[in-house]
TIDOKE-647649 format. One record per atom (N, C-alpha, C): residue number from 1; x, y, z. Coordinates in nm, 2 decimals. Example, Ala and Ser with C-alpha at 12.3 -4.5 7.8 and 13.67 -1.06 7.14 Angstrom:
2
> num;x;y;z
> 1;1.32;-0.57;0.78
> 1;1.23;-0.45;0.78
> 1;1.32;-0.33;0.78
> 2;1.28;-0.22;0.71
> 2;1.37;-0.11;0.71
> 2;1.29;0.00;0.79
END
This chain:
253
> num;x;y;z
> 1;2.49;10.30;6.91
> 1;2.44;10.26;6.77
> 1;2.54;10.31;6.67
> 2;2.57;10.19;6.56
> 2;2.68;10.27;6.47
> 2;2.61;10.28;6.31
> 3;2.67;10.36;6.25
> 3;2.60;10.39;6.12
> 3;2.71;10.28;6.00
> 4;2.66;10.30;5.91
> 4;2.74;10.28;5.76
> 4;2.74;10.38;5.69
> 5;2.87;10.43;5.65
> 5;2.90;10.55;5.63
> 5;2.86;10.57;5.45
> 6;2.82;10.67;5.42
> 6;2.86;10.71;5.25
> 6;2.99;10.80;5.27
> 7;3.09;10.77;5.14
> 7;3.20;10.86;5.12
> 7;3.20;10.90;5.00
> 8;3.17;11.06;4.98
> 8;3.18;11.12;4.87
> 8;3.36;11.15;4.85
> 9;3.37;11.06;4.74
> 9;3.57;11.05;4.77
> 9;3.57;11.11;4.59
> 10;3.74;11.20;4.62
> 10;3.73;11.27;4.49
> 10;3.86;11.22;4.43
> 11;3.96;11.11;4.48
> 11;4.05;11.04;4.46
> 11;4.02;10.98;4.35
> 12;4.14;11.03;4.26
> 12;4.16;10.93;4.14
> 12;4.17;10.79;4.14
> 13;4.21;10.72;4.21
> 13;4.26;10.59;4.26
> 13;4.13;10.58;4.41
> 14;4.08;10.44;4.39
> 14;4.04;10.40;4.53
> 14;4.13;10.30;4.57
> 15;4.23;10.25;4.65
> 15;4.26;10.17;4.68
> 15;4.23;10.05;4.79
> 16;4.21;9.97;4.79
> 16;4.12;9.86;4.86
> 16;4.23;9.76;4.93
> 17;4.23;9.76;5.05
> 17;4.34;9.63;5.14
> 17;4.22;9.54;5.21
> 18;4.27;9.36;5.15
> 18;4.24;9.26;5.22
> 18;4.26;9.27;5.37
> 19;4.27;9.13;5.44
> 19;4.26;9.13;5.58
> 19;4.44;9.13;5.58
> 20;4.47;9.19;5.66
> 20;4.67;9.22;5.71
> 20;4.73;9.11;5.76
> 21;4.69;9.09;5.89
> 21;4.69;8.96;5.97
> 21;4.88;8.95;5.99
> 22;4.89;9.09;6.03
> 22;5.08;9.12;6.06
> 22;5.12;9.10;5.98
> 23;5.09;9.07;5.86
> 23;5.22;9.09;5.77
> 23;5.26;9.19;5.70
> 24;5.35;9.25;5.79
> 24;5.43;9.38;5.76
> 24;5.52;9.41;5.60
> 25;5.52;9.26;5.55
> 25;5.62;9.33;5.42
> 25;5.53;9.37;5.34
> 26;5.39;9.33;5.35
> 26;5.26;9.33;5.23
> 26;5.22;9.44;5.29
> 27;5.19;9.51;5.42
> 27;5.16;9.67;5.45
> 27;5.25;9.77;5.41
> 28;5.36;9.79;5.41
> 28;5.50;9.85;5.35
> 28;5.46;9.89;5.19
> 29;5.44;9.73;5.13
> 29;5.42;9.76;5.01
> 29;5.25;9.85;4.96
> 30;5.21;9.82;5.03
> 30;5.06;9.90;4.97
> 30;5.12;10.07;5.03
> 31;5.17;10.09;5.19
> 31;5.20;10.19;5.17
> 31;5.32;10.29;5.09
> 32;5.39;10.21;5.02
> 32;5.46;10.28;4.91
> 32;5.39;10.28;4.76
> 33;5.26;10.23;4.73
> 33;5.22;10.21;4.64
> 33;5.13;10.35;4.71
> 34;5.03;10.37;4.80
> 34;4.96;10.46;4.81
> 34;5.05;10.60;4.75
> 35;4.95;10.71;4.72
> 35;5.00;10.82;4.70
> 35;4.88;10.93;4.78
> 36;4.88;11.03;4.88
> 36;4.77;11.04;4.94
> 36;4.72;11.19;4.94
> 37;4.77;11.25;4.74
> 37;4.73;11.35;4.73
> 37;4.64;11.23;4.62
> 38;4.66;11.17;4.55
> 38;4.54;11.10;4.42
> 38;4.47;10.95;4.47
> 39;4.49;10.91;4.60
> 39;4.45;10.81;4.62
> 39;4.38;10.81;4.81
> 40;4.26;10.75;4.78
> 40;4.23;10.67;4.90
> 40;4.25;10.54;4.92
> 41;4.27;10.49;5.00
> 41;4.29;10.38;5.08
> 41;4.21;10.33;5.21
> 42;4.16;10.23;5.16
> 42;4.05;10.13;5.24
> 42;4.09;10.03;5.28
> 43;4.10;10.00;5.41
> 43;4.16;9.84;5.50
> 43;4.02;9.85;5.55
> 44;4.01;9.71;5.50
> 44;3.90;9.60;5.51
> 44;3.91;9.49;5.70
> 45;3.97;9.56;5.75
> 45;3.99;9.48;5.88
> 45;4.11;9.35;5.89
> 46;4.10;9.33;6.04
> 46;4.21;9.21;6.06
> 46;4.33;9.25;6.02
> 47;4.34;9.31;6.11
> 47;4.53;9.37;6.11
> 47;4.62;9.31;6.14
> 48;4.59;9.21;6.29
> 48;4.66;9.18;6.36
> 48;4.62;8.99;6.34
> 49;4.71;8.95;6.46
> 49;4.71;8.83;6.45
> 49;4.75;8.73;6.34
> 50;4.77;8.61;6.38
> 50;4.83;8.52;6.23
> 50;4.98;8.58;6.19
> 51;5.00;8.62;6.17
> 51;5.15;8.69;6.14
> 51;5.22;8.76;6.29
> 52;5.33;8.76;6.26
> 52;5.46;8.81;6.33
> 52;5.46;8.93;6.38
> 53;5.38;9.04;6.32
> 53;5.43;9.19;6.30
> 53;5.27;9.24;6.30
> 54;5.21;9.19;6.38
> 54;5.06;9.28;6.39
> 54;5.06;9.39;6.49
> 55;5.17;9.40;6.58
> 55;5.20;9.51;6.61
> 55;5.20;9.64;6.55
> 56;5.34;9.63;6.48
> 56;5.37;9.70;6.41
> 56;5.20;9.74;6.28
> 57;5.17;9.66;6.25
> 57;5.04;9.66;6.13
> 57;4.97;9.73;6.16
> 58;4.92;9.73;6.33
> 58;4.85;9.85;6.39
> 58;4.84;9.97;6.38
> 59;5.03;9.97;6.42
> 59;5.07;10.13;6.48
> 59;5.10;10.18;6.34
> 60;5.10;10.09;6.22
> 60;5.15;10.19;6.08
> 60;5.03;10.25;6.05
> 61;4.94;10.19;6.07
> 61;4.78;10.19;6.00
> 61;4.77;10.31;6.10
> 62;4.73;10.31;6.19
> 62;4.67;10.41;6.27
> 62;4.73;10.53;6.27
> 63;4.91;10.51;6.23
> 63;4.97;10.68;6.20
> 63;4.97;10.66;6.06
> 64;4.91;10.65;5.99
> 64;4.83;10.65;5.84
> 64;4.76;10.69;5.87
> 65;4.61;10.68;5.95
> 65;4.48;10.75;5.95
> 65;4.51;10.91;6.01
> 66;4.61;10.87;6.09
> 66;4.63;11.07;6.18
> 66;4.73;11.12;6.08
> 67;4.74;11.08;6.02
> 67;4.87;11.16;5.93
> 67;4.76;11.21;5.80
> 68;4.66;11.13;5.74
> 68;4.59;11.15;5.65
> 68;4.45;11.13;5.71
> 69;4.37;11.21;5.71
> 69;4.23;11.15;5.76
> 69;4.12;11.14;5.67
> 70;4.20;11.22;5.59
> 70;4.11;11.25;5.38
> 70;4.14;11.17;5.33
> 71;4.24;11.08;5.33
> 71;4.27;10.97;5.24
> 71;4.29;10.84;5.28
> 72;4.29;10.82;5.44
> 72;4.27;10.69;5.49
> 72;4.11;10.63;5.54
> 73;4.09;10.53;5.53
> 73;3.98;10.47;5.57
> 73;4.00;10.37;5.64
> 74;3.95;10.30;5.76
> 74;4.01;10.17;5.82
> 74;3.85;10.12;5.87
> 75;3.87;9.99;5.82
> 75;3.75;9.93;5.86
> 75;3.72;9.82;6.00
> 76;3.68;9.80;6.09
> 76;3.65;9.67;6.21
> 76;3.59;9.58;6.12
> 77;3.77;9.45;6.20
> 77;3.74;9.36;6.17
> 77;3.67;9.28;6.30
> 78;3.65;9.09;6.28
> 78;3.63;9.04;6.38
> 78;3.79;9.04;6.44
> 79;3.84;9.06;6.40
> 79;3.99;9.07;6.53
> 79;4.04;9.22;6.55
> 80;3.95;9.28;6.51
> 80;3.92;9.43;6.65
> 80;3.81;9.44;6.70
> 81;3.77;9.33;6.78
> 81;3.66;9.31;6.82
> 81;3.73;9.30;6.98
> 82;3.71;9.36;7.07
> 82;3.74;9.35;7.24
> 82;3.60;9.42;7.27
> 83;3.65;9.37;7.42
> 83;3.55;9.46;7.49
> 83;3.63;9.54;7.58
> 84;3.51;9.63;7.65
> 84;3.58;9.80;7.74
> 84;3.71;9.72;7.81
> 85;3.72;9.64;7.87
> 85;3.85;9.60;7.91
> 85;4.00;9.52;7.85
> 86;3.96;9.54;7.75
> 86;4.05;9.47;7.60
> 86;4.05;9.33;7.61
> 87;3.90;9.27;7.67
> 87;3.95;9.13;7.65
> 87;3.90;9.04;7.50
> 88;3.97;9.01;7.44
> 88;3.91;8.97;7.26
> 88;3.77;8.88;7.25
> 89;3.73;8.92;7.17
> 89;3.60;8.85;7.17
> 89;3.56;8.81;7.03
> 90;3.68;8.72;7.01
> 90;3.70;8.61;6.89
> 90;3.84;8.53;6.96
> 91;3.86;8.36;6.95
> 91;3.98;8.32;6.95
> 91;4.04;8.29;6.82
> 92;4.14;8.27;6.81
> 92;4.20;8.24;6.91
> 92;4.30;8.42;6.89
> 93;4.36;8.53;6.99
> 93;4.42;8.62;6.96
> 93;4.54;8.61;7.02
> 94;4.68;8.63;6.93
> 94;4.81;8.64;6.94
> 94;4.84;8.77;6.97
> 95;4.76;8.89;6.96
> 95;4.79;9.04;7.02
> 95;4.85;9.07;7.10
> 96;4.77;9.00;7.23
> 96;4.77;8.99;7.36
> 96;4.92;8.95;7.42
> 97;4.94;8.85;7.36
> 97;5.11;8.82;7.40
> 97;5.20;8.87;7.30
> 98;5.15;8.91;7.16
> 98;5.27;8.98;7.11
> 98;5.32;9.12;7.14
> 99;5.18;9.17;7.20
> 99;5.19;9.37;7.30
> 99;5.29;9.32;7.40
> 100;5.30;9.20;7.48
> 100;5.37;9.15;7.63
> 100;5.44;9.18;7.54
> 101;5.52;9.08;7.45
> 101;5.69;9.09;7.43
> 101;5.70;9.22;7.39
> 102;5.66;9.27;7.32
> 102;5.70;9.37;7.22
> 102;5.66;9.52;7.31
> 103;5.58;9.53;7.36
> 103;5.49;9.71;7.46
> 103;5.54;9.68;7.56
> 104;5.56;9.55;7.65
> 104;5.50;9.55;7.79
> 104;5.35;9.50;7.85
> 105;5.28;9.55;7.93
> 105;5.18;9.53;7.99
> 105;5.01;9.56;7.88
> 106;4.96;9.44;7.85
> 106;4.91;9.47;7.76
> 106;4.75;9.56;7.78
> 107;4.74;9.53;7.92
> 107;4.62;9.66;7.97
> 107;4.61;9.79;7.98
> 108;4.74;9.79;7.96
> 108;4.84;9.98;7.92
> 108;4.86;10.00;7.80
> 109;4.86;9.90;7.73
> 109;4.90;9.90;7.61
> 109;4.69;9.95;7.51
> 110;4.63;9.87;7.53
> 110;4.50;9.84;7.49
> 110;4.45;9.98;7.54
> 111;4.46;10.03;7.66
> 111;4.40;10.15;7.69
> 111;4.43;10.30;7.62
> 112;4.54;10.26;7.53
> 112;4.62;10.37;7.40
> 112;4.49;10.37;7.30
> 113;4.53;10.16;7.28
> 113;4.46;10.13;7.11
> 113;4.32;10.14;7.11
> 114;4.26;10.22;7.25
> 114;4.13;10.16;7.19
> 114;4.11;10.32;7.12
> 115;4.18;10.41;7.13
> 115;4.18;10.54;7.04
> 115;4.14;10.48;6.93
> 116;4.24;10.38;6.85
> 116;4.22;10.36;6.72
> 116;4.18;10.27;6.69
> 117;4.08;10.21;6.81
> 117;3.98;10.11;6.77
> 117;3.81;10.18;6.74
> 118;3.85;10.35;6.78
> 118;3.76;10.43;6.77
> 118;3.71;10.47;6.64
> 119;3.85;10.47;6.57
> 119;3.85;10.53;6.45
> 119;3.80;10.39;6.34
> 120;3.74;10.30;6.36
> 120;3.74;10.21;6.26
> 120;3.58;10.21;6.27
> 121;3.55;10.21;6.12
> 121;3.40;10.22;6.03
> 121;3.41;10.07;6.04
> 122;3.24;10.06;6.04
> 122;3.17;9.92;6.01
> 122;3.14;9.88;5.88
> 123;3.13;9.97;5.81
> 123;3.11;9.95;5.65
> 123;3.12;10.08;5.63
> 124;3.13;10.10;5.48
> 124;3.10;10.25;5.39
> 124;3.07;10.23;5.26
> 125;3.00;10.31;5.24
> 125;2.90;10.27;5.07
> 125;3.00;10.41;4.97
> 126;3.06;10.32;4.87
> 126;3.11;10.48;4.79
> 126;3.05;10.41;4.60
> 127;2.97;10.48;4.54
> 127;2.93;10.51;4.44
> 127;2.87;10.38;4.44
> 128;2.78;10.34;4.47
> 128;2.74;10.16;4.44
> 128;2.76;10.06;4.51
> 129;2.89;10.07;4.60
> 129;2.95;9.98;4.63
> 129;2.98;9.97;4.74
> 130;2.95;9.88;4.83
> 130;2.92;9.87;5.02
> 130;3.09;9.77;5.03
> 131;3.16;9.86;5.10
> 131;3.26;9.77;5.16
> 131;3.24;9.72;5.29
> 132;3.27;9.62;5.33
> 132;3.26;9.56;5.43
> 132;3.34;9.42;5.49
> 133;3.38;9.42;5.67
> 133;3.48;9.32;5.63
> 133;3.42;9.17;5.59
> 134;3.33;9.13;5.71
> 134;3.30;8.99;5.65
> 134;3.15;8.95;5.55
> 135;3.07;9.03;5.54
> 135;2.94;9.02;5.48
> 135;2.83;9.14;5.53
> 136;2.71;9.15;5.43
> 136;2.60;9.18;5.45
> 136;2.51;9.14;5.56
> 137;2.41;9.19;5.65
> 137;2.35;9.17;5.71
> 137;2.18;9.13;5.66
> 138;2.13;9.01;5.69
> 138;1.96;9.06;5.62
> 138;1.92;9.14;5.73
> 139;1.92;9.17;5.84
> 139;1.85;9.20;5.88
> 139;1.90;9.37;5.94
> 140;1.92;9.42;5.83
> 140;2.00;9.55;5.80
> 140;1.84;9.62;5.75
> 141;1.82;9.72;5.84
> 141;1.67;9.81;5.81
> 141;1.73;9.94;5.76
> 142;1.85;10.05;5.80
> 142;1.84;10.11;5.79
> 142;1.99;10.13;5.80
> 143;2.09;10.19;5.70
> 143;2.22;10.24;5.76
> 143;2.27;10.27;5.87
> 144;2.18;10.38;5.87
> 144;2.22;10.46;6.02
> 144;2.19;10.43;6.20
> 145;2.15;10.27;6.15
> 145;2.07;10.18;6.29
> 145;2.17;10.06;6.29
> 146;2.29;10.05;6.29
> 146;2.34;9.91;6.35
> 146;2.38;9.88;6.42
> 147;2.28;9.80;6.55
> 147;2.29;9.73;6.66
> 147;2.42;9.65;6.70
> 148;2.44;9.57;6.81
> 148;2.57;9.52;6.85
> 148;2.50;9.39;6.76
> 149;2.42;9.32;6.77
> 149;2.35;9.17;6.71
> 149;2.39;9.25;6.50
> 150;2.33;9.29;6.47
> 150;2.38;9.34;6.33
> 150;2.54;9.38;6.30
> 151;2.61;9.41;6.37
> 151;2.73;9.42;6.42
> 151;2.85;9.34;6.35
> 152;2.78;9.21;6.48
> 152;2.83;9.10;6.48
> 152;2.82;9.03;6.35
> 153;2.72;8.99;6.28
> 153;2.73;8.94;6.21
> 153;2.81;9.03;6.04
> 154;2.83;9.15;6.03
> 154;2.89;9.21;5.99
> 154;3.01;9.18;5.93
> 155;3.07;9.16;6.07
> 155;3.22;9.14;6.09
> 155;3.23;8.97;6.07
> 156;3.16;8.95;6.10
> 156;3.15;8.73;6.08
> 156;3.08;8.69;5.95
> 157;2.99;8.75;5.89
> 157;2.95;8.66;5.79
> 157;3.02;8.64;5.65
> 158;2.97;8.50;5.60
> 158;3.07;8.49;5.46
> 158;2.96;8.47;5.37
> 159;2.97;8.50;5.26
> 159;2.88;8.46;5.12
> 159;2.87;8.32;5.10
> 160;2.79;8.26;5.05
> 160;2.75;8.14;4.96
> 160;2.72;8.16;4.82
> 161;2.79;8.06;4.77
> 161;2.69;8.04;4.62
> 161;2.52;7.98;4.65
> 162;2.47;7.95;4.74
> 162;2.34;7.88;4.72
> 162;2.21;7.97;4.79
> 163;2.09;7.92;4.75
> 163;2.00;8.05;4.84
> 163;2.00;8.03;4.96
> 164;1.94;8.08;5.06
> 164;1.90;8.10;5.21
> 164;2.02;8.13;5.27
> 165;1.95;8.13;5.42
> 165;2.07;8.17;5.49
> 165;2.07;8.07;5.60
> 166;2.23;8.04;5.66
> 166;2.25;7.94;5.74
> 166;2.33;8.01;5.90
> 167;2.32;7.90;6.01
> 167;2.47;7.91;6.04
> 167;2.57;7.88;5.98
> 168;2.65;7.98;6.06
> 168;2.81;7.98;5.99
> 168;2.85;7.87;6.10
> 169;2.94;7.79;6.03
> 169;3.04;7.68;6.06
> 169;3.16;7.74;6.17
> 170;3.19;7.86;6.16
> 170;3.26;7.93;6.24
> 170;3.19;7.92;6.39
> 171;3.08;7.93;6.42
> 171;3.02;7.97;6.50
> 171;2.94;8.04;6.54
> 172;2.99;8.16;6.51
> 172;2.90;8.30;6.50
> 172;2.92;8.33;6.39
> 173;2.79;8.41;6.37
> 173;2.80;8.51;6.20
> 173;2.70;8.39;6.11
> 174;2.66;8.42;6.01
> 174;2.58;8.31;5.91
> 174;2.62;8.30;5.76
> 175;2.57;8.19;5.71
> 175;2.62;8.20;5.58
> 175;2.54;8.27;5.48
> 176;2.56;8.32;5.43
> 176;2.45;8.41;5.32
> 176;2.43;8.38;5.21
> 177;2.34;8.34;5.12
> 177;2.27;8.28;4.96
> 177;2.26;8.39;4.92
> 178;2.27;8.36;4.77
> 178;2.28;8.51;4.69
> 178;2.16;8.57;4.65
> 179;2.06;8.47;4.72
> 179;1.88;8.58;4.68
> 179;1.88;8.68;4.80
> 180;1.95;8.66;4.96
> 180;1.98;8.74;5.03
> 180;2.06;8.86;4.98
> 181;2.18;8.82;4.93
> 181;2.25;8.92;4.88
> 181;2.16;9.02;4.73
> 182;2.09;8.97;4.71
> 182;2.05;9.00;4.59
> 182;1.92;9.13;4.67
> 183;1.91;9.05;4.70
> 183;1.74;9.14;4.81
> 183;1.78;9.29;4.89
> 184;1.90;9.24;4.96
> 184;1.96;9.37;4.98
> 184;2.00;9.47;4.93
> 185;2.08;9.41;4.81
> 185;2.15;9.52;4.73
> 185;2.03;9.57;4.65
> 186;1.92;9.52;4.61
> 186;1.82;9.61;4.52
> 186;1.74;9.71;4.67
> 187;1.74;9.64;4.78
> 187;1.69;9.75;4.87
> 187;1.77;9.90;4.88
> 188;1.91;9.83;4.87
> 188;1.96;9.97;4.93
> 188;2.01;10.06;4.81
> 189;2.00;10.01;4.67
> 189;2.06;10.08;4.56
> 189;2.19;10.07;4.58
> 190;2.19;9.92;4.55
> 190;2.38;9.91;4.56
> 190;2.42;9.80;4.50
> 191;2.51;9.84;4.42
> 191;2.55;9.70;4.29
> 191;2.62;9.60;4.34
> 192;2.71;9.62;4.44
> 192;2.77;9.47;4.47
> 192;2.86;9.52;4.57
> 193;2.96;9.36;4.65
> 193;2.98;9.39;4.77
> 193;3.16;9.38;4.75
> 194;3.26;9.46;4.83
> 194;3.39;9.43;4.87
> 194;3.40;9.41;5.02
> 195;3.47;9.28;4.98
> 195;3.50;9.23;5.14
> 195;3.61;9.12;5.11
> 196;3.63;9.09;5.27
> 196;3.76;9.00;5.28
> 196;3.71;8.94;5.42
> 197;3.79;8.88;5.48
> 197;3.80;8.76;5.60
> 197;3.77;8.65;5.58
> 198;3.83;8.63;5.42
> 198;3.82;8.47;5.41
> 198;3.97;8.46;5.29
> 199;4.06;8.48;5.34
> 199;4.17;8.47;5.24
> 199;4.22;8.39;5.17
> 200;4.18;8.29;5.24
> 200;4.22;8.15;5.17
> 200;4.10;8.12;5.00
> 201;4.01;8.22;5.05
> 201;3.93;8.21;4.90
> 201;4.03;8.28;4.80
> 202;4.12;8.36;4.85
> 202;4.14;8.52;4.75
> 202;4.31;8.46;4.77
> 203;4.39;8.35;4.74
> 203;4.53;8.35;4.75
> 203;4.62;8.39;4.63
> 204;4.52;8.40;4.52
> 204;4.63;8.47;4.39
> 204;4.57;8.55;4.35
> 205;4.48;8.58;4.40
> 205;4.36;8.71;4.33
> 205;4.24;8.71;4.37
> 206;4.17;8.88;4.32
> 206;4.02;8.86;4.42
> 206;3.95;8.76;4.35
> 207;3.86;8.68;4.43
> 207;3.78;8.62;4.44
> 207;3.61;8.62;4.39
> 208;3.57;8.61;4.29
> 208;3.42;8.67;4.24
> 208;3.31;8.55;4.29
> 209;3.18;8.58;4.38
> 209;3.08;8.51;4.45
> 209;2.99;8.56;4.41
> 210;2.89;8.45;4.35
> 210;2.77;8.46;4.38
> 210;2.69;8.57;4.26
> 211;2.78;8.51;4.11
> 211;2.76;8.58;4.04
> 211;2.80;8.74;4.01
> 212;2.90;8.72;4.07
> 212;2.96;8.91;4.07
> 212;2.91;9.00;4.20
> 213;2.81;9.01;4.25
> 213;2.77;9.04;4.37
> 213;2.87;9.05;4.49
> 214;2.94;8.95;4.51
> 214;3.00;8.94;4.61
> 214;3.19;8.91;4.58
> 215;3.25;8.99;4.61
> 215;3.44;9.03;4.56
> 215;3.46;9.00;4.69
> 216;3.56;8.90;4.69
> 216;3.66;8.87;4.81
> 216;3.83;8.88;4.78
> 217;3.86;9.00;4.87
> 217;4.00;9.00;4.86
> 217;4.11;8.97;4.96
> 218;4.23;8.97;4.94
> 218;4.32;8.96;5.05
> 218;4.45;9.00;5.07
> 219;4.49;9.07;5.14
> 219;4.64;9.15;5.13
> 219;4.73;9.11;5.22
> 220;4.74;8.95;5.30
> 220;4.82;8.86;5.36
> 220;4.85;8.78;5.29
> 221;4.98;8.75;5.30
> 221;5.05;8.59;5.23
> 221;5.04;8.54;5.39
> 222;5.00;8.55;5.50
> 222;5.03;8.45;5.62
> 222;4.94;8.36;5.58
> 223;4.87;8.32;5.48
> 223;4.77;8.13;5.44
> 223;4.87;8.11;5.35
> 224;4.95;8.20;5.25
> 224;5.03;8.10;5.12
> 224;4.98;8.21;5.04
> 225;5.00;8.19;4.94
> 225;4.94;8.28;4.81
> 225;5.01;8.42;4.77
> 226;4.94;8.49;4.70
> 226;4.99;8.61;4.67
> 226;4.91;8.74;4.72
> 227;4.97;8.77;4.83
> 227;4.88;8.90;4.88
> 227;4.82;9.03;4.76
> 228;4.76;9.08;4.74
> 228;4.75;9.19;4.63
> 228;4.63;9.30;4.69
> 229;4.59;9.38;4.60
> 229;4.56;9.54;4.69
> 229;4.44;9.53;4.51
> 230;4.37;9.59;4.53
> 230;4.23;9.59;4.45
> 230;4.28;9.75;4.39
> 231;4.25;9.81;4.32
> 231;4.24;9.93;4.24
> 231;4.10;9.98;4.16
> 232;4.07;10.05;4.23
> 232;3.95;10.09;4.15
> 232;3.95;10.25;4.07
> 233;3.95;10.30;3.98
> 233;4.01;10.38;3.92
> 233;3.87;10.47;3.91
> 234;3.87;10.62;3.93
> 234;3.74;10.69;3.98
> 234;3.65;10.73;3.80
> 235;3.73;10.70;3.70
> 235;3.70;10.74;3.57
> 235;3.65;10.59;3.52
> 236;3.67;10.51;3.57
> 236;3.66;10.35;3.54
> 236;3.56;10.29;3.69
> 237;3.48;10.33;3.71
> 237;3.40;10.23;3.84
> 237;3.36;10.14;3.82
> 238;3.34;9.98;3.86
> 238;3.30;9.89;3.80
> 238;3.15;9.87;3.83
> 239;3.08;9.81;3.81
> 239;2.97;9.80;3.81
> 239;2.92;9.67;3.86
> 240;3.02;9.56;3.91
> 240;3.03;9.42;3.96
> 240;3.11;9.38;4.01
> 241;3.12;9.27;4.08
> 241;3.27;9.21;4.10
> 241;3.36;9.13;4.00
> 242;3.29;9.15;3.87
> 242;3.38;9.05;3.78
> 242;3.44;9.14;3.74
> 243;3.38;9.26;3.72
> 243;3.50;9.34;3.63
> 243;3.61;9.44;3.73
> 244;3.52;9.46;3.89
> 244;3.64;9.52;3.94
> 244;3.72;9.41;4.00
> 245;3.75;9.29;3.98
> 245;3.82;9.19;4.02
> 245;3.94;9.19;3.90
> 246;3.89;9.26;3.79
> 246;4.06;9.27;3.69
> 246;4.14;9.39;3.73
> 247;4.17;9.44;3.83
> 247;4.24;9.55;3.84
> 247;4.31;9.49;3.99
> 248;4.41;9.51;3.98
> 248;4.51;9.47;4.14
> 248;4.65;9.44;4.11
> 249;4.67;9.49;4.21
> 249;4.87;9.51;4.22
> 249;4.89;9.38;4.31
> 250;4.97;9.32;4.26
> 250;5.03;9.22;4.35
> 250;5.15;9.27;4.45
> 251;5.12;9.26;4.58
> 251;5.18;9.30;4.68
> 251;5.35;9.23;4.68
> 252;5.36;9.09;4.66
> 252;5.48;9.06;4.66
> 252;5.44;8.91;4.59
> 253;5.55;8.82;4.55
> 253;5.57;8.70;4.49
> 253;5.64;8.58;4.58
END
């Protein structure tokens, strides 16, 4: 059973990363932008795949979390989703053959990563605000209770502008209406949501859903666009997604 964490963070700076998806020149830049005596830093999942350099995306990220463990946060996406024998349980995954060229044998390789598949949070709530990589759950009772079925849809679901809730067109995971989103966030005393795994919404900037409720961001150019990194300033917290959607560094042009 996994929880959703609270983080009492005393960082001047929160820093917030979209989905990676290998692109190493847009991880470089967030980590020369981080500073990890005044800032934390939050990766929102999807490190790997889609890009060139998800390798490398891993192994920076994960000696970021051992090097800092006060100032990094890393969250499961649906593309660190495997199971006990590292076989992926999302398609389509490029890992698998880019560990061959690049590690070797990727069952040797996987039996390293799943260390640092250990280290990744399913969500975390800091002052109001539930990050998470692909959506809310309705059927979320209790923080400290999330099943593999609540999980799942975690890591898979996307917001809607309209009410109710659907399948997702994806497959798995569902679509979520904003009286859902709305029902939650007054259950759990929480003003709105940060997430990403939909980048192609967020290609020049974050993305505001569902009336402010719901912020989608992205820190890959592998769809086109302009990757960028969210800033949340600890003197300045926003109180929605429209107003923490004006704060972000653009990763590259």
């Amino acid at each position: 059973m996994k929880r959703i964490e609270y983080l009492d963070l005393s960082a001047n700076r929160i820093l917030v990363a979209g989905d990676i998806h290998g692109d190493l020149v847009a991880l470089k830049r967030i980590i020369e932008i981080f500073n990890p005596d005044e800032d934390h830093l939050i990766f929102l999942g999807d490190y790997a795949d889609r890009g060139e350099n998800g390798v490398e995306c891993i192994e920076m990220i994960w000696d970021l979390m051992l090097k800092y463990p006060e100032s990094v946060t890393a969250l499961k996406g649906n593309h660190e989703d495997f199971d006990g024998d590292g076989n992926p349980l999302f398609m389509p995954c490029d890992l698998v053959y880019e560990v061959e060229e690049k590690r070797g044998n990727w069952t040797n390789y996987f039996k390293s990563m799943k260390n640092f598949l250990k280290l990744l949070k399913i969500g975390i709530i800091f002052d109001k605000i539930i990050f998470v990589h692909g959506f809310i759950s309705s059927g979320i009772e209790s923080m400290d209770r999330i099943d593999r079925n609540i999980e799942i849809e975690i890591i898979w679901n996307d917001p809607i502008n309209e009410f109710g809730e659907y399948s997702n067109p994806r497959g798995i995971g569902k679509l979520v209406g904003k009286d859902i989103t709305s029902k939650f966030l007054e259950k759990f005393g929480i003003n709105f949501i940060i997430r990403s795994h939909e980048p192609r919404k967020a290609l020049s900037a974050p993305f505001i859903e569902q009336d402010g409720l719901a912020l989608t961001i992205s820190s890959t150019g592998v769809y086109g666009g302009v990757p960028h990194l969210l800033v949340i300033k600890r003197d300045e917290i926003p109180k929605n997604g429209v107003s923490a959607s004006k704060n972000f560094i653009l990763l590259y042009q």
